[in-house]
C-alpha positions as CSV (number, residue, x, y, z in Angstrom):
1,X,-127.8,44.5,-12.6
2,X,-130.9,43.2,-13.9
3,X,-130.4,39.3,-12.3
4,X,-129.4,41.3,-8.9
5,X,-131.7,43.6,-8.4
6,X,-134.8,44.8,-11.0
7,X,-135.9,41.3,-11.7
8,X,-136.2,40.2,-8.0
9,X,-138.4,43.4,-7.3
10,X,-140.5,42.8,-10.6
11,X,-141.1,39.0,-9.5
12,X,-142.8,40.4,-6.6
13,X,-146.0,41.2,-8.4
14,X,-148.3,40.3,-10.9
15,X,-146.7,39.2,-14.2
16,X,-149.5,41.1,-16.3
17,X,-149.5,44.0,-14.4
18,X,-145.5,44.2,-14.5
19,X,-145.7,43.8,-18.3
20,X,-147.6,46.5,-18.7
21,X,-145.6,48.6,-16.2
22,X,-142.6,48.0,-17.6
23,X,-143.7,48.5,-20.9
24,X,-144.8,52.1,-19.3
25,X,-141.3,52.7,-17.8
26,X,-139.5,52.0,-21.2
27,X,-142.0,54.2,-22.7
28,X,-141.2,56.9,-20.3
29,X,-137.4,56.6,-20.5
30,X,-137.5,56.4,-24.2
31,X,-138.6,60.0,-24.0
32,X,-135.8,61.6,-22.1
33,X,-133.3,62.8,-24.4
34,X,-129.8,60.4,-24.2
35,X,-131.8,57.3,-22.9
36,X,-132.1,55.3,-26.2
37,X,-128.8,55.9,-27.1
38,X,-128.0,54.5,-23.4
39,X,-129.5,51.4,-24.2
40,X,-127.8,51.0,-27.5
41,X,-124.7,51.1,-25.9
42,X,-125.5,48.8,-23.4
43,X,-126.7,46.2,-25.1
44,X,-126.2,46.7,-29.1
45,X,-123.4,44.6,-30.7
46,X,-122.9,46.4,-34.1
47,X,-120.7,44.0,-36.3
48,X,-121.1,43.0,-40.4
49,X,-120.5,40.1,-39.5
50,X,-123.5,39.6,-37.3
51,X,-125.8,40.5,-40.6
52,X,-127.9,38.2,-42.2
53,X,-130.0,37.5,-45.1
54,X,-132.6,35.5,-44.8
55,X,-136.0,34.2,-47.0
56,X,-134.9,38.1,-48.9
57,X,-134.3,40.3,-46.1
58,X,-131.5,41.6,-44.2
59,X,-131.3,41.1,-40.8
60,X,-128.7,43.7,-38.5
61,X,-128.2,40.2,-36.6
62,X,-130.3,37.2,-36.3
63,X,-131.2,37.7,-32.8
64,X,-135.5,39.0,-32.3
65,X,-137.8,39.2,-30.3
66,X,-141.0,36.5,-30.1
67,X,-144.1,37.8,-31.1
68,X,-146.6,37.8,-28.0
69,X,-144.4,40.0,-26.3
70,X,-145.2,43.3,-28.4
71,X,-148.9,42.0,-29.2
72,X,-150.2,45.6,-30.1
73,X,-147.1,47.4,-31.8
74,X,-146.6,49.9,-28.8
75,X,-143.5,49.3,-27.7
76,X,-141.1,48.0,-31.3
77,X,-139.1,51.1,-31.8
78,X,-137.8,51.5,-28.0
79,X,-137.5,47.4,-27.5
80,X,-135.1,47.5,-30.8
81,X,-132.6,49.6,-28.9
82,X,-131.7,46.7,-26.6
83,X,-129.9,45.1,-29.7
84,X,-132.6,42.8,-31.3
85,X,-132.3,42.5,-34.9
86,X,-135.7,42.4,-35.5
87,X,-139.2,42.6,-33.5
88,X,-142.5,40.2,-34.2
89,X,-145.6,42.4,-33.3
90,X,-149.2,40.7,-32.7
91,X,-150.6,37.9,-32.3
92,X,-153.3,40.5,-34.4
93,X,-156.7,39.4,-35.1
94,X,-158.8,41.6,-37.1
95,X,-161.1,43.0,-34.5
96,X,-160.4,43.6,-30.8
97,X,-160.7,40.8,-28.2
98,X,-160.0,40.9,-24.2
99,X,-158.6,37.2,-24.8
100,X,-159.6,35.1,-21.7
101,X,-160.4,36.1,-18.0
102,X,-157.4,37.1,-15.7
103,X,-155.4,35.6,-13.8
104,X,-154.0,34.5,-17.2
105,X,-150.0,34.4,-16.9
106,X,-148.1,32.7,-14.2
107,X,-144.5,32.3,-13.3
108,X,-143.1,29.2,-12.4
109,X,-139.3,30.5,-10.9
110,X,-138.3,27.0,-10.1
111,X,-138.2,26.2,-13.6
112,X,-137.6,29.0,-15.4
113,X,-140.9,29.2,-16.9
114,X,-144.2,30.9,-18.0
115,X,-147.4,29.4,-18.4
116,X,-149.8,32.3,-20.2
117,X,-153.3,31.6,-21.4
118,X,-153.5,35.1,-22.7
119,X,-155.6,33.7,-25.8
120,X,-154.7,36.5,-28.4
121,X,-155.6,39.3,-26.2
122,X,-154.9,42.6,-28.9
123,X,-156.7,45.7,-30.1
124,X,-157.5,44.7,-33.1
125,X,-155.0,44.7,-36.5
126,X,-156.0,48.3,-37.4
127,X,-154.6,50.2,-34.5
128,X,-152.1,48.3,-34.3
129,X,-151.1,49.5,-38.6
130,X,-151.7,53.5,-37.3
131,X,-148.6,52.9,-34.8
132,X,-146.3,50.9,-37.1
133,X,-147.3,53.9,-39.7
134,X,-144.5,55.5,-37.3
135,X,-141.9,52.9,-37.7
136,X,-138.3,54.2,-38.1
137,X,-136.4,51.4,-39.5
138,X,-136.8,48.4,-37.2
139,X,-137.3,45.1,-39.0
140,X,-141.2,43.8,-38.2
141,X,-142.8,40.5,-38.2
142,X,-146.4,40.0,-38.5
143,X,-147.7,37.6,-36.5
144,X,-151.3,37.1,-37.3
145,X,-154.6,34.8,-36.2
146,X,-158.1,34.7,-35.7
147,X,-160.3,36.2,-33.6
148,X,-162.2,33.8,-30.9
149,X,-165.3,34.0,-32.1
150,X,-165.0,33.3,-35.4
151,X,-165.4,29.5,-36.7
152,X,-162.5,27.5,-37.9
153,X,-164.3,27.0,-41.2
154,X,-164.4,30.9,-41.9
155,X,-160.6,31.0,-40.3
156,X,-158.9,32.0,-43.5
157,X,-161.1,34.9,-43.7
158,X,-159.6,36.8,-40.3
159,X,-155.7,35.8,-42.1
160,X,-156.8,37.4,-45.1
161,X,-157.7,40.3,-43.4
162,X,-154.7,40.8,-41.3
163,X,-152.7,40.2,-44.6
164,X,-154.2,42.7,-46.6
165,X,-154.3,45.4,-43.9
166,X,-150.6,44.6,-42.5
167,X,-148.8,44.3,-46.2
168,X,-147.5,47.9,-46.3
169,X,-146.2,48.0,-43.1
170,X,-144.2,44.2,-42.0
171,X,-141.2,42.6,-43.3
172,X,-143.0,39.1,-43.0
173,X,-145.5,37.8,-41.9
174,X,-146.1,34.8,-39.7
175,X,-149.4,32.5,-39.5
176,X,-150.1,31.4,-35.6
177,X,-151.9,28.3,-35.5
178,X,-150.2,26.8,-32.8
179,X,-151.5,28.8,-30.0
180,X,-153.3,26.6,-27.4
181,X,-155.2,29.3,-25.7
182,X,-157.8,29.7,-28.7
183,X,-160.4,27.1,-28.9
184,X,-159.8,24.3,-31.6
185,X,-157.0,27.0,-33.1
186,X,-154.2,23.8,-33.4
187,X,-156.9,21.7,-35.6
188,X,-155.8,24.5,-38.2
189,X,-152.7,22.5,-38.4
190,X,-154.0,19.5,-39.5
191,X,-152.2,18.9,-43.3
192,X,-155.3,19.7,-45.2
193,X,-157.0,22.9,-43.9
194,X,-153.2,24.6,-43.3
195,X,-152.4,23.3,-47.1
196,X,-155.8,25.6,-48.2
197,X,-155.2,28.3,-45.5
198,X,-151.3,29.0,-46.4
199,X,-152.4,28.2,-50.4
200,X,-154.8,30.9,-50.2
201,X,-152.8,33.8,-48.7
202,X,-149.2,32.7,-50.9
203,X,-152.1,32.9,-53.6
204,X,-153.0,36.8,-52.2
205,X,-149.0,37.2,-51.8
206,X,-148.4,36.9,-55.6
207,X,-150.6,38.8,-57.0
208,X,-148.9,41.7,-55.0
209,X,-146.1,43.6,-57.5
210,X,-143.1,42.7,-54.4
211,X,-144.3,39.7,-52.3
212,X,-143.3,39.6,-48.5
213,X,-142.0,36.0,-46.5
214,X,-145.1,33.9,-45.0
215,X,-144.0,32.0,-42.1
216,X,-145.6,29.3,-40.3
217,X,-145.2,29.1,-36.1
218,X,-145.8,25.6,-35.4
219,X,-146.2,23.9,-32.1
220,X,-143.4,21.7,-30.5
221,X,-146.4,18.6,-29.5
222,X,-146.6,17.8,-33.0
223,X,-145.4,13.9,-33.7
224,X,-142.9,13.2,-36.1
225,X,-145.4,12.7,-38.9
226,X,-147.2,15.2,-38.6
227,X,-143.6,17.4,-38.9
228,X,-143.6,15.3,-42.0
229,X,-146.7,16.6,-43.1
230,X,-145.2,20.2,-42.9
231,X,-142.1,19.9,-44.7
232,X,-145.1,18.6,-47.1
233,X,-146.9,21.7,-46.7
234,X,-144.0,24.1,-46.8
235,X,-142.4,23.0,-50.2
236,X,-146.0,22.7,-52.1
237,X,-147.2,26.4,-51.0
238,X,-143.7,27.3,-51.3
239,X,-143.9,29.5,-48.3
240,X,-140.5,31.4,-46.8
241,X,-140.2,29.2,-43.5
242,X,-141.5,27.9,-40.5
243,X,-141.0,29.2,-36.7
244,X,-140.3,26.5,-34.6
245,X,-141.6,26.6,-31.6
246,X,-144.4,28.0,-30.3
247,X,-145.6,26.9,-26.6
248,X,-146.1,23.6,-25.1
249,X,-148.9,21.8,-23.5
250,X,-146.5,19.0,-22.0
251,X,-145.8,19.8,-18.0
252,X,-143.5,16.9,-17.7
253,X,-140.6,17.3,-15.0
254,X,-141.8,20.8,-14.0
255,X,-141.2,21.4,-9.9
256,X,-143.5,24.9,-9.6
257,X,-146.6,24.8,-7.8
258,X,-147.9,27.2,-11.2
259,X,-147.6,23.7,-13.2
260,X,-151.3,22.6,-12.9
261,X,-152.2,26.1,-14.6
262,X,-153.7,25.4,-18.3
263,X,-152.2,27.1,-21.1
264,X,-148.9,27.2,-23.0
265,X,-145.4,26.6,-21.5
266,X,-142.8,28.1,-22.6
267,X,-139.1,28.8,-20.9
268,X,-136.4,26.4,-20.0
269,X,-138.2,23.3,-20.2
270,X,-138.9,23.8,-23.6
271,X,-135.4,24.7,-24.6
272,X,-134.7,20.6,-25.7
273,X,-138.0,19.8,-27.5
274,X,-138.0,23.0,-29.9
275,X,-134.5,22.2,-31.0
276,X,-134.9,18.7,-31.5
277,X,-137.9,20.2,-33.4
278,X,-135.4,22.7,-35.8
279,X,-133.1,19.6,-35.9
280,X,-135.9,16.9,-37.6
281,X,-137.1,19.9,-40.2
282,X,-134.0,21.2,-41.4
283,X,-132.5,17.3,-41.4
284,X,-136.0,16.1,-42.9
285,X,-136.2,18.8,-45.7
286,X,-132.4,18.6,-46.2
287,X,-132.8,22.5,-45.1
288,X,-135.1,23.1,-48.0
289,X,-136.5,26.1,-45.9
290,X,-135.3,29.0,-43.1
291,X,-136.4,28.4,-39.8
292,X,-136.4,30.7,-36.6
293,X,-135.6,29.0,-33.9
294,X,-137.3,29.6,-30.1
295,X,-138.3,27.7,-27.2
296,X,-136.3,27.9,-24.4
297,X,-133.6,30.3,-24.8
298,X,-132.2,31.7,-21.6
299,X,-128.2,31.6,-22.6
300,X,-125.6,32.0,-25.4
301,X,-125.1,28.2,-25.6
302,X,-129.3,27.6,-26.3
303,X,-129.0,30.0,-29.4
304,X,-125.9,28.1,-30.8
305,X,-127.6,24.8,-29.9
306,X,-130.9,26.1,-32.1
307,X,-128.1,27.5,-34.9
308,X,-126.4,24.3,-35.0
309,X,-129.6,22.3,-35.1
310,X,-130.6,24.3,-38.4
311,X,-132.0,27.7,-37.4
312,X,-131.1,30.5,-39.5
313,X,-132.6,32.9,-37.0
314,X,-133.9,32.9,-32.9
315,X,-136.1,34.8,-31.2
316,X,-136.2,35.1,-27.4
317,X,-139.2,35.9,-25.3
318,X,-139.2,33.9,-22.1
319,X,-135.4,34.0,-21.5
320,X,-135.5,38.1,-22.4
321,X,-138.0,38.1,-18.9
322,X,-135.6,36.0,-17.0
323,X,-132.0,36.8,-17.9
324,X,-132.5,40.3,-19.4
325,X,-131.5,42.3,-22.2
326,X,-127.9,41.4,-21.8
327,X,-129.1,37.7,-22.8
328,X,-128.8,39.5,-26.1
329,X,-125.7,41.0,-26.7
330,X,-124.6,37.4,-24.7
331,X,-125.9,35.7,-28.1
332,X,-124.4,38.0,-30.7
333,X,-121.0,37.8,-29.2
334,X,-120.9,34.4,-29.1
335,X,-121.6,34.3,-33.0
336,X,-119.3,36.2,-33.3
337,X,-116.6,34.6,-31.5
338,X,-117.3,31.7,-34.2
339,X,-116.7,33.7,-37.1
């Protein structure tokens, strides 16, 4: 139903604007008594076998959704009924930004695609803690960054921030420096200020009485050394994991019009480079670490694929807009017709 007939009418507008108004409409429904239960039904696979521990926690299935989706933490509880196992909130920066000047997100239909140079538009981490204040037993990531203005030299500061004032209410956190869409934000990769950025909040982590997962979203453009570099990173911080991948600045074999469009990729043409990402890591490291697997996800057979590379965990964001929700009950049946 959704293939047939919502998306079709929903691709005939704006892609902010429909965010938003669908974000509005599941907001509304939500609210009229028999709805979320509808949704569960629809789309929630409920199965031990589908749960998961992973870096400490345990995941009702190891199917989420990508953070960038639910930046601001308004939507979490009423997405988690269309059968994600967990939900990444944010990017979150510690003060309110706009992010860049619309038109920011495109749609490229030929090739399954997005191109969004949103730049970490979000109201600010402490709004975002009143609504996740509310939060009735859905499993949250923390994706968290810095704000725009702020200098890459004085970086860790906004992380430290959006550490401290998320702790009490996320199940992990995850440190975006992969975005494109925030000036010099990838040169945070580079092995020597990421080593002293994750260093200092693992430091902040352990002197906590119960410490929570730090995660690293990395981009799929990085070269094989520089992969190299974080395995490096990973085991001497001794952080939980890395996210792999975040969106790509490649427009190679793309057919849309939408393709000249700056910002990051993400969709079907970056389903083979993010797993051939997972696949060097967890070879690489000898799976010394969990990774969570996205890029590119838009069927059953591209979760397995990330699975079978090394993923312990996916996360859908593009593939969610194009196939639907039933794109998740789609991958937790096929796990668990290979049980």
């Amino acid at each position: 139903m959704y293939k047939q007939l919502i998306r079709p009418i929903l691709f005939c507008f704006d892609p902010e604007k429909v965010h938003y108004f669908t974000f509005s409409t599941i907001k509304l429904l939500s609210k009229i008594p028999g709805f979320s239960g509808l949704f569960r039904a629809l789309y929630e696979v409920k199965d031990s076998r589908l749960e998961t521990e992973v870096f400490g926690l345990k995941f009702k299935n190891p199917v989420g959704l990508a953070a960038g989706f639910d930046k601001n933490a308004v939507l979490y509880q009423e997405l988690s009924n269309f059968g994600f196992g967990f939900i990444e909130i944010g990017t979150l920066t510690p003060k309110a930004q706009d992010g860049n000047p619309k038109k920011r997100l495109f749609r490229l239909k030929e090739d399954s695609a997005i191109i969004n140079r949103m730049g970490f538009n979000n109201g600010g981490v402490e709004e975002a803690v009143l609504r996740l204040k509310k939060n009735n037993g859905v499993l949250i990531g923390g994706n968290i960054g810095k704000n725009k203005v702020t200098p890459n030299e004085e970086a860790t500061s906004d992380y430290e921030i959006c550490f401290e004032a998320l702790f009490d209410y996320v199940d992990y956190f995850v440190v975006n420096v992969s975005s494109p869409n925030t000036p010099n934000l990838r040169a945070l990769q580079d092995k020597k200020p990421l080593t002293e950025l994750l260093q200092t909040l693992q430091n902040k982590n352990l002197a906590k009485p119960k410490q929570k997962p730090i995660l690293l979203k990395i981009a799929p453009d990085l070269t094989d050394e520089q992969l190299l570099d974080i395995i490096d990173i990973v085991n001497e911080t001794k952080i939980a994991g890395v996210i792999a991948t975040n969106t790509t600045l490649s427009r190679e074999g793309l057919a849309s019009e939408n393709k000249i469009e700056t910002g990051g990729l993400s969709g079907k043409p970056l389903t083979k480079r993010s797993t051939e990402v997972i696949r060097f890591l967890a070879e690489k490291s000898n799976k010394s670490f969990p990774i969570i697997g996205v890029g590119g996800i838009h069927s059953a057979e591209d979760a397995i694929e990330k699975l079978e590379a090394g993923a312990s965990l996916v996360q859908l964001y593009t593939g969610f807009i194009y196939e639907g929700p039933a794109l998740v009950k789609a991958i937790n049946k096929a796990i668990l017709s290979r049980k």
